[in-house]
ROVO-796477 format. One record per residue: residue in one letter; x, y negated, z negated of N, C-alpha, C in turn. Coordinates in steps of 0.02 Angstrom, whole numbers, padded with zeros to 5 digits, always signed. Layout:
REM ROVO-796477
AXYZXYZXYZ
...
This chain:
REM ROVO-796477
X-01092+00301-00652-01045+00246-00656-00975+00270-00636
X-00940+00233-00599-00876+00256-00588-00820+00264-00644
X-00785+00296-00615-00735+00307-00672-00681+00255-00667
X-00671+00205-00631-00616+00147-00630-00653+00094-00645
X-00719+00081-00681-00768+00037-00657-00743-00022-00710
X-00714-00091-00681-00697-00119-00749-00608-00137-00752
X-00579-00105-00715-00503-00076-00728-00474-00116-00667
X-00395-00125-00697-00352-00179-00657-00338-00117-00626
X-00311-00135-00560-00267-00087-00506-00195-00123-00474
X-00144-00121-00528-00075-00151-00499-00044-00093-00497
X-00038-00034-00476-00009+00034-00440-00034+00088-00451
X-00025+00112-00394-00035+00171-00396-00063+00227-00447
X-00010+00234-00484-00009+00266-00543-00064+00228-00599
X-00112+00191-00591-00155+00147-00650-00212+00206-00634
X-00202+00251-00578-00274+00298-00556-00224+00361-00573
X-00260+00409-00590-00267+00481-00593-00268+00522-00531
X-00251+00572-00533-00250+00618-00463-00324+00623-00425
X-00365+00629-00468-00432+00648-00471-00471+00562-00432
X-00451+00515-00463-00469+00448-00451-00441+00418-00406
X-00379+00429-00362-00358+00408-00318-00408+00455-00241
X-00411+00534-00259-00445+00558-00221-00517+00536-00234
X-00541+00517-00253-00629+00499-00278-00616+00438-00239
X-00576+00369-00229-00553+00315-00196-00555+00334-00126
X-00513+00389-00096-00514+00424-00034-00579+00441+00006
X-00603+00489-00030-00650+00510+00001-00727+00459-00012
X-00712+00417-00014-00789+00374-00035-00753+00318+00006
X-00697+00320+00034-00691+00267+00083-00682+00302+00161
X-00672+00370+00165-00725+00402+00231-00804+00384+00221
X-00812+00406+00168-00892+00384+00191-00924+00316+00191
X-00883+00273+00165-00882+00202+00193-00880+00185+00267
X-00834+00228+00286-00820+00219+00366-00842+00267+00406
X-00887+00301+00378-00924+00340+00435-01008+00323+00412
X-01004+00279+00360-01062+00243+00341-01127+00311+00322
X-01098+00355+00282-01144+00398+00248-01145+00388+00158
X-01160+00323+00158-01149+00300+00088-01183+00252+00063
X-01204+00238+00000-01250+00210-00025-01200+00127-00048
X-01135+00141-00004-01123+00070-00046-01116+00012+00031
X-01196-00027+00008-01239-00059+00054-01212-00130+00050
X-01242-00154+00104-01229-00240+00097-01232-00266+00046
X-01299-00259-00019-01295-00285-00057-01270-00262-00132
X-01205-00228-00125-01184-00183-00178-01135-00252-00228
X-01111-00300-00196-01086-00354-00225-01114-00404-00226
X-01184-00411-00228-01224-00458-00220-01230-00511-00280
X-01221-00568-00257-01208-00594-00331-01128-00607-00357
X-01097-00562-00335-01014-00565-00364-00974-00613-00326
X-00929-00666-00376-00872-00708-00327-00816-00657-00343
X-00766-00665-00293-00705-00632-00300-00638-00688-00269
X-00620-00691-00319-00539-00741-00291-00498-00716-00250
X-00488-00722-00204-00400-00688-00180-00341-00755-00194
X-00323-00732-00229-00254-00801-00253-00183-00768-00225
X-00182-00810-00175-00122-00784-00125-00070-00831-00127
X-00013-00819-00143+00035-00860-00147+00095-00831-00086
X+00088-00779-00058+00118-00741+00002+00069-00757+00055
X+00097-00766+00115+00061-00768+00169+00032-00697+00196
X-00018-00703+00238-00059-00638+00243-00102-00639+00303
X-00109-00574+00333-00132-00564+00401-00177-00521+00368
X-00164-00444+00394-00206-00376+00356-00249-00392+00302
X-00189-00399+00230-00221-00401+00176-00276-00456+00158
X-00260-00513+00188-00328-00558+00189-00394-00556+00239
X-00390-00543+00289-00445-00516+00318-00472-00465+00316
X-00450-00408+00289-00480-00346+00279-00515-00350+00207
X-00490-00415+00150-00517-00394+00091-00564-00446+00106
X-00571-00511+00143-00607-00568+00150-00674-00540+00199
X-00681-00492+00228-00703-00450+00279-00752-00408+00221
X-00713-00350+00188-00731-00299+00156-00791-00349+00095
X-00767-00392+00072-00792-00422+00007-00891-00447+00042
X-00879-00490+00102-00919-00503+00121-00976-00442+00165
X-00950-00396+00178-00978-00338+00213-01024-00302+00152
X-00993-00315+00093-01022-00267+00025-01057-00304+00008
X-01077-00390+00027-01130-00446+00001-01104-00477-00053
X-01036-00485-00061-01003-00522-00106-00971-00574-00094
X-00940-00629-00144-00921-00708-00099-00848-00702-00103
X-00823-00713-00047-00736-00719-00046-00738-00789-00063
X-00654-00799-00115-00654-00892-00118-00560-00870-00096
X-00538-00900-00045-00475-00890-00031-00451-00959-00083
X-00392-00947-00112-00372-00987-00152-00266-01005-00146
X-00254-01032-00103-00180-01025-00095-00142-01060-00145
X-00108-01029-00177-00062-01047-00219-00046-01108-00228
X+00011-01135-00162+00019-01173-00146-00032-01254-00143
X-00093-01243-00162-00144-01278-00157-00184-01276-00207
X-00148-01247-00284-00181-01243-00348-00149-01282-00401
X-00169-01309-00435-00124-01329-00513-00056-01273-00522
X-00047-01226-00504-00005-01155-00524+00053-01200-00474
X+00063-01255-00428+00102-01272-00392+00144-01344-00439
X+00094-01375-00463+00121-01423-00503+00143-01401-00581
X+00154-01346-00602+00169-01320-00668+00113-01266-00710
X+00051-01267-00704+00009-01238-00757+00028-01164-00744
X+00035-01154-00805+00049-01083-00813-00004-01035-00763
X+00007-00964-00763-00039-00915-00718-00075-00886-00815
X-00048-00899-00866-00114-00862-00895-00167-00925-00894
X-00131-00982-00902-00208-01045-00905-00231-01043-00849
X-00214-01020-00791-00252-01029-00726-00321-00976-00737
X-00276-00908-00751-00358-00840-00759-00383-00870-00797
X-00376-00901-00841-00412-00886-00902-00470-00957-00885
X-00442-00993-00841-00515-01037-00795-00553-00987-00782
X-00524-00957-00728-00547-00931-00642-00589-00874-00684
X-00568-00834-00737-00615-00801-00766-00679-00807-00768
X-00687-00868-00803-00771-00889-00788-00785-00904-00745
X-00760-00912-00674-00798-00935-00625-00818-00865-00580
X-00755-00830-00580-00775-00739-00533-00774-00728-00567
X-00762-00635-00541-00772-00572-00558-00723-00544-00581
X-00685-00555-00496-00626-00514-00512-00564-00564-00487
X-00506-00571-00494-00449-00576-00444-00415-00528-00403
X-00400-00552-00357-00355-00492-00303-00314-00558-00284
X-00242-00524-00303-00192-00567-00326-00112-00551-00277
X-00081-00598-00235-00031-00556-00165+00016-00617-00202
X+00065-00568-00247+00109-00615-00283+00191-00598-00259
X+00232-00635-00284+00318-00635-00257+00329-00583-00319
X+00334-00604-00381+00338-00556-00427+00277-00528-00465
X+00299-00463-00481+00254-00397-00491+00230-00436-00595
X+00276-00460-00618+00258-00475-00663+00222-00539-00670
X+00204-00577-00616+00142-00620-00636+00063-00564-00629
X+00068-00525-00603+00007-00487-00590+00000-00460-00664
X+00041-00417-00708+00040-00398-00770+00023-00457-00808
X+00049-00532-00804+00021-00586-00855-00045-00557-00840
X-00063-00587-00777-00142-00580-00770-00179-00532-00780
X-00148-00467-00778-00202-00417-00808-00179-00418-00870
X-00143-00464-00924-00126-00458-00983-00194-00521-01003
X-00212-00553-00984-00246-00625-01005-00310-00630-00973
X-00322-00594-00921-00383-00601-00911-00423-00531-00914
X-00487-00564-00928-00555-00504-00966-00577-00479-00902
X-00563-00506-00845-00573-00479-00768-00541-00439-00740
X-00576-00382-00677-00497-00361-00658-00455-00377-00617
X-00412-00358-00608-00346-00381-00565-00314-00337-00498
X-00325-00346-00455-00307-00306-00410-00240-00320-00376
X-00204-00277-00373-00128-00290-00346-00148-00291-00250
X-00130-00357-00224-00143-00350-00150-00084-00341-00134
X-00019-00356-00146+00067-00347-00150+00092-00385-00202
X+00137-00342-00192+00201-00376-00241+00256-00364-00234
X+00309-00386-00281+00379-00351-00234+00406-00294-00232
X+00353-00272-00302+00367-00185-00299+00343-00139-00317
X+00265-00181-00283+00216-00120-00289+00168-00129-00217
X+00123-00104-00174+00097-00123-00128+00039-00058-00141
X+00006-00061-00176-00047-00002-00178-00118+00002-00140
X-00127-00041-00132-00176-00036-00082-00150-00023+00004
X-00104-00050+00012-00056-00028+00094-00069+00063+00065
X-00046+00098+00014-00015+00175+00007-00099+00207+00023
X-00157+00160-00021-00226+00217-00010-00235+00217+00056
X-00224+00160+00110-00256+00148+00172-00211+00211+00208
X-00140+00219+00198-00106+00250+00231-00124+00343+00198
X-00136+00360+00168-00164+00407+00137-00219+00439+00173
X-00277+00396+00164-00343+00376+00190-00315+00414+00270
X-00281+00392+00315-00248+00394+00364-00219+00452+00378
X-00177+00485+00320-00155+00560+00336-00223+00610+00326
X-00262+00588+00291-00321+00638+00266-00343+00649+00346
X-00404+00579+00389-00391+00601+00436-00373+00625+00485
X-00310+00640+00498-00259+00670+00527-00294+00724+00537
X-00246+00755+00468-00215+00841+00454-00279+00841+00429
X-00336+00821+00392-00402+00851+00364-00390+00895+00280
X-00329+00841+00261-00295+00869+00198-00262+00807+00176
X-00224+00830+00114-00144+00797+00088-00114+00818+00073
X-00129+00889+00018-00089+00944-00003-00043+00984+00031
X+00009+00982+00043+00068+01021+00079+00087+00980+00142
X+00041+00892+00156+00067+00887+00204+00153+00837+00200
X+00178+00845+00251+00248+00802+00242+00277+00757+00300
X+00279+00703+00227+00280+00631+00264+00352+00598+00257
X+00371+00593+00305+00452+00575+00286+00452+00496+00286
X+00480+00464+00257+00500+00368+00238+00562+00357+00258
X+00584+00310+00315+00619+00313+00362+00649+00210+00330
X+00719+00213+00285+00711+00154+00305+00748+00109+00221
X+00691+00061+00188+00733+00045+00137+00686+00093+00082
X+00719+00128+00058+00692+00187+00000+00666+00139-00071
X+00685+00060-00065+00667+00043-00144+00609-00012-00128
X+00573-00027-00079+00549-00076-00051+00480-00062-00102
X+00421-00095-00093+00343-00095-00124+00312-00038-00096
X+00303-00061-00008+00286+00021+00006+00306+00093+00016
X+00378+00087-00010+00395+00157-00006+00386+00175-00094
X+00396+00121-00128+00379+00124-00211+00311+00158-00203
X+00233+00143-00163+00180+00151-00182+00194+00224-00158
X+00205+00222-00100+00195+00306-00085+00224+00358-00116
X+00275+00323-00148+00320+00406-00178+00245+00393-00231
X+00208+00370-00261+00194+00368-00329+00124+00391-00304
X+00100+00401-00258+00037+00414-00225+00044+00481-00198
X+00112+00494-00164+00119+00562-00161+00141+00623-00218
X+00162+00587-00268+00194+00635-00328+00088+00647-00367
X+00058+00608-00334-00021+00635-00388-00046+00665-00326
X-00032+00668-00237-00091+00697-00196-00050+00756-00178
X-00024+00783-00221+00015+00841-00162+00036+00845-00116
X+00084+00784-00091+00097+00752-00033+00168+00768-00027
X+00239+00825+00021+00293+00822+00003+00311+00744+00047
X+00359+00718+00003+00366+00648+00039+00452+00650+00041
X+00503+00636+00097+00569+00623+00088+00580+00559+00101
X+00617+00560+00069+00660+00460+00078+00720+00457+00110
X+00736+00438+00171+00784+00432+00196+00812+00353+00206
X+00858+00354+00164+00880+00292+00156+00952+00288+00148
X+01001+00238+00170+01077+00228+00146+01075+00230+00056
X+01144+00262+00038+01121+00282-00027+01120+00207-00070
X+01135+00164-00051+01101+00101-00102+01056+00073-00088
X+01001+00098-00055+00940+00085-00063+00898+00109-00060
X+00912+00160-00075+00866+00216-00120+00820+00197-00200
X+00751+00228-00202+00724+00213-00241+00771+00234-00307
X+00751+00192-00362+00787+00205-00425+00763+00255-00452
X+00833+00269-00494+00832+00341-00540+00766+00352-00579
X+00748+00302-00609+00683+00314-00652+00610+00333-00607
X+00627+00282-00559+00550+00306-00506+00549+00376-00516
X+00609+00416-00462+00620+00471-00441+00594+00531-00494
X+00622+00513-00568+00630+00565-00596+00539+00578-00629
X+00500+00505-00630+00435+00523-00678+00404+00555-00606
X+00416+00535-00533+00378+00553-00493+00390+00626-00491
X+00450+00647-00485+00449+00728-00509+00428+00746-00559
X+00420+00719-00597+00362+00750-00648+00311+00760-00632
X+00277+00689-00606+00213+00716-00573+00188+00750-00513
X+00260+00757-00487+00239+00798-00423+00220+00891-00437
X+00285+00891-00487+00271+00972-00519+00223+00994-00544
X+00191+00933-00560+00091+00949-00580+00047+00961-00525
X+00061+00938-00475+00003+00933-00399+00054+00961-00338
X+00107+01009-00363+00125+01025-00299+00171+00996-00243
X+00195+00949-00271+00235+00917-00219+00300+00898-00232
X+00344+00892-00176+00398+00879-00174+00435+00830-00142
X+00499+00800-00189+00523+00724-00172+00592+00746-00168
X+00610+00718-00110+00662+00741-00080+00700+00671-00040
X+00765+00671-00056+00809+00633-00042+00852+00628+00015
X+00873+00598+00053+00930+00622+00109+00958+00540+00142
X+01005+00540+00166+01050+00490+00193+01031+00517+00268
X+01019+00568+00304+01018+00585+00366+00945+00598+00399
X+00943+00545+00447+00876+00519+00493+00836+00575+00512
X+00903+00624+00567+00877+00662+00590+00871+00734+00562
X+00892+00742+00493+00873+00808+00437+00819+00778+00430
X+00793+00701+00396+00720+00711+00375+00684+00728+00401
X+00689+00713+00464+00616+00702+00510+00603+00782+00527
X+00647+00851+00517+00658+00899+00541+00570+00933+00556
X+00575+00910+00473+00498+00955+00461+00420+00912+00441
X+00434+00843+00474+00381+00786+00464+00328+00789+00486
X+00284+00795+00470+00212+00786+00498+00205+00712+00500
X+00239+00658+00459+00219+00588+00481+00300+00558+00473
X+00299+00524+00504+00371+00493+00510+00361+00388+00485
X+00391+00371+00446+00347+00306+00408+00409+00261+00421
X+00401+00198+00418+00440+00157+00434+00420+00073+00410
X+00463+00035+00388+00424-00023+00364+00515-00091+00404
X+00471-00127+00353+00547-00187+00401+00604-00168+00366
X+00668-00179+00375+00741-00157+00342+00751-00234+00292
X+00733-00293+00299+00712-00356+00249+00658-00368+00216
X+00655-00350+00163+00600-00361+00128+00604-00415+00097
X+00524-00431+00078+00549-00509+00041+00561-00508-00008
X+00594-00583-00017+00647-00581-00068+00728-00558-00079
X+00735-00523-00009+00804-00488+00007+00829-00530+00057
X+00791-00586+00070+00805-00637+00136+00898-00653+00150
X+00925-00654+00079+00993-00683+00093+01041-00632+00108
X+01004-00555+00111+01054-00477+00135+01046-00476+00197
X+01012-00522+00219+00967-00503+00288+01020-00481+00345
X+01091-00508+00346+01129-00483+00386+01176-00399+00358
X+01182-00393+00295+01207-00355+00289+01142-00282+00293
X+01093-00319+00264+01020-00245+00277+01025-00237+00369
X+01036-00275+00400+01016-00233+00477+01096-00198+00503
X+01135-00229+00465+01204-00186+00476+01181-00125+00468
X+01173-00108+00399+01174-00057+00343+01114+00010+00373
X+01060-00048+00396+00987-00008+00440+00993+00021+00502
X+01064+00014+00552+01039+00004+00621+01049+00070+00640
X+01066+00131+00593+01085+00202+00606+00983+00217+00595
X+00959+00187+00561+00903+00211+00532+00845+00190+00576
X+00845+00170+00653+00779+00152+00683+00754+00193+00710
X+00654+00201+00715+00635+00227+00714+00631+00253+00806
X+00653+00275+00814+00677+00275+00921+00658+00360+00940
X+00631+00353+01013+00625+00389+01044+00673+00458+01026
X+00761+00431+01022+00800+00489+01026+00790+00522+00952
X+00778+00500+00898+00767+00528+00839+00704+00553+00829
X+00644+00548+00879+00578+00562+00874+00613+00665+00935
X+00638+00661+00944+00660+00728+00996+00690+00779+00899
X+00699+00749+00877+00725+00780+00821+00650+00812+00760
X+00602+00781+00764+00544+00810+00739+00486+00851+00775
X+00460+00887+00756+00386+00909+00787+00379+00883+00825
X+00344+00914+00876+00306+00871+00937+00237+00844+00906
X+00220+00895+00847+00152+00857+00823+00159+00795+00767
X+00209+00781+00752+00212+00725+00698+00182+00652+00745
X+00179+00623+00691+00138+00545+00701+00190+00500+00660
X+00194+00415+00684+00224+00384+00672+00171+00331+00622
X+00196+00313+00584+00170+00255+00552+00216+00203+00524
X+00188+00145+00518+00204+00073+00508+00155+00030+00453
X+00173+00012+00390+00124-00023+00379+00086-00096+00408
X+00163-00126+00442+00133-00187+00485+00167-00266+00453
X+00191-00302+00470+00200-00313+00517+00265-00281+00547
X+00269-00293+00618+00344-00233+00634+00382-00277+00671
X+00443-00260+00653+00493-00319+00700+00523-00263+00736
X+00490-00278+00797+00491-00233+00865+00576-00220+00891
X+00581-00169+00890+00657-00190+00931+00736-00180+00843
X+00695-00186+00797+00763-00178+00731+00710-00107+00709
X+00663-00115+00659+00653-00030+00643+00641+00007+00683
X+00593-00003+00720+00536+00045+00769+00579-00017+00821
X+00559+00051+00887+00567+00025+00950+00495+00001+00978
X+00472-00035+01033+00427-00032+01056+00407+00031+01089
X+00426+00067+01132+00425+00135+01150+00390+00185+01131
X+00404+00165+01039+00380+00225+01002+00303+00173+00988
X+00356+00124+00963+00265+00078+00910+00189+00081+00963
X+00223+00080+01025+00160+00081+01081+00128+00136+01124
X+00146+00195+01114+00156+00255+01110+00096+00297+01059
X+00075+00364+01091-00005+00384+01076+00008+00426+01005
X+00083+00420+00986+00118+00476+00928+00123+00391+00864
X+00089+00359+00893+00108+00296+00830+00020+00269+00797
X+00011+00275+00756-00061+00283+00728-00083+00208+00694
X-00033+00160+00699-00012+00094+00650-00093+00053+00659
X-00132+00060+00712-00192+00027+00717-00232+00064+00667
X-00232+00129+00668-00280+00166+00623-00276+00152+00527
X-00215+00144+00530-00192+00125+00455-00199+00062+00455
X-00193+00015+00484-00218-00080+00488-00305-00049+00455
X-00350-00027+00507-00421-00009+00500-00460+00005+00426
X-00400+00053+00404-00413+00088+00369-00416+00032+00302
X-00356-00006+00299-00367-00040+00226-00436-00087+00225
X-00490-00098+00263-00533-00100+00258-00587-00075+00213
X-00579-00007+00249-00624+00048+00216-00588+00065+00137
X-00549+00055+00135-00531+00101+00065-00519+00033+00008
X-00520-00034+00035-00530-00079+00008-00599-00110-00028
X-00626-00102+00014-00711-00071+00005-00740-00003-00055
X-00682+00050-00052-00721+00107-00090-00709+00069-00158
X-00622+00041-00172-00598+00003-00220-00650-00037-00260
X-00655-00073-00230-00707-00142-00248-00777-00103-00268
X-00793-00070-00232-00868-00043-00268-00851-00024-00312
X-00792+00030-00344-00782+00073-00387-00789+00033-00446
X-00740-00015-00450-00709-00054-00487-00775-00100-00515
X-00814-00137-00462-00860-00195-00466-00930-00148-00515
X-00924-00110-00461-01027-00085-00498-01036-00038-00525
């Protein structure tokens, strides 16, 4: 029986060092299909996705993955539930409970996901939120493993807004895989003091190191992956002119790629506004891996769901 079998997943940190790698490597063998978790491993199981964010990746890869494992996707939009005309989100689970399994839940705030893993006997899977994105961090993980054929000692620099969901998942994914990770960000938007300091805690357990800097081209010095996401995140919609002011020293461009390894790799979680973080140049370019990490939340969405489901 698995060891998450049963268990909500709203970050990172809800898994163990040991359990995030057990997640990893059982979603290579998902995708190289040397694994016993078969068509009919969800056979029988409904699974909600209750999306109140719009969605490309995260809904087809889990609407994809759910049905590939022999399980029933029910897409359920927010916008198109009682949760739009007033009913609370614990009376909503506490329906939807009896009807699925599980929810996988792509919410605006991080604390309706906690109601729901507070109220419902099901589990809860974080698909985003505003400040957590944990399933984007395994796929991208998933992604360095094949790479480098590791995680331990490798170093991934975060190019961009330091307090966003996915730079939240990764510092918290790299402080348990031995991952050194730097944040290069203008200093007010940098991840918060508290992130920083438990993730050094846990990094001093597994080896790794979290490292800070205001300067593009110091981080990237010694990067094996160079990471990049949009400079507006949602919910920041009304900074939106002062974030691309504040961002435009920070894009991810050809002349700052002369400043790292020739062997580093670029990544993106997706979607990319071509032309403000990443240039096209780079995003289209054989040093940018962003299709392989799209792929990937597939597979490691998949190891998830078995773990969790059977």
């Amino acid at each position: 029986m698995s060891s998450i079998r049963g268990r909500d997943f709203l970050t990172i940190w809800d898994l163990s060092a040991s359990e995030l790698l057990e997640v990893l490597n059982r979603a290579i063998e998902v995708k190289q299909r040397k694994t016993s978790f078969t068509e009919s491993l969800l056979s029988g199981k409904s699974i909600a996705l209750l999306f109140q964010k719009p969605s490309t990746r995260t809904r087809v890869s889990f609407e994809v993955g759910i049905r590939q494992l022999g399980g029933q996707p029910i897409y359920l939009n927010w916008s198109e539930l009682q949760l739009s005309r007033g009913e609370t989100i614990s009376d909503t689970v506490k329906v939807l409970e009896r009807y699925v399994d599980c929810i996988i839940a792509r919410v605006y705030n991080h604390r309706d996901l906690e109601v729901m893993a507070e109220k419902a006997s099901i589990p809860i899977i974080n698909a985003l939120s505003d400040s957590h994105h944990p399933c984007q961090a395994l796929a991208d993980y998933l992604t360095i493993m094949e790479k480098m054929g590791k995680l331990r000692g490798v170093n991934l620099t975060f190019i961009g807004d330091g307090g966003n969901n996915v730079c939240t998942s990764l510092i918290q994914g790299a402080s348990r895989l031995g991952v050194n990770i730097t944040i290069c960000s203008p200093k007010k938007y940098m991840p918060s003091e508290d992130l920083i300091e438990k993730a050094r805690e846990e990094a001093a357990k597994h080896g790794a190191k979290i490292s800070l800097t205001e300067d593009p081209k110091e981080a990237v010095k010694e990067a094996d992956f160079i990471y990049t996401d949009v400079w507006v995140s949602m919910g920041k919609e009304k900074e939106a002119e002062e974030r691309l002011r504040d961002f435009k020293p920070y894009q991810v461009n050809l002349e700052l790629l002369k400043h790292a390894p020739q062997h580093s790799m670029v990544m993106h979680c997706l979607p990319a506004l071509r032309g403000l973080e990443i240039t096209n140049e780079v995003l289209d370019s054989p040093r940018a891996i962003v299709w392989e990490q799209a792929e990937n939340r597939l597979h490691v969405q998949k190891s998830l769901l078995a773990m969790i489901l059977s």
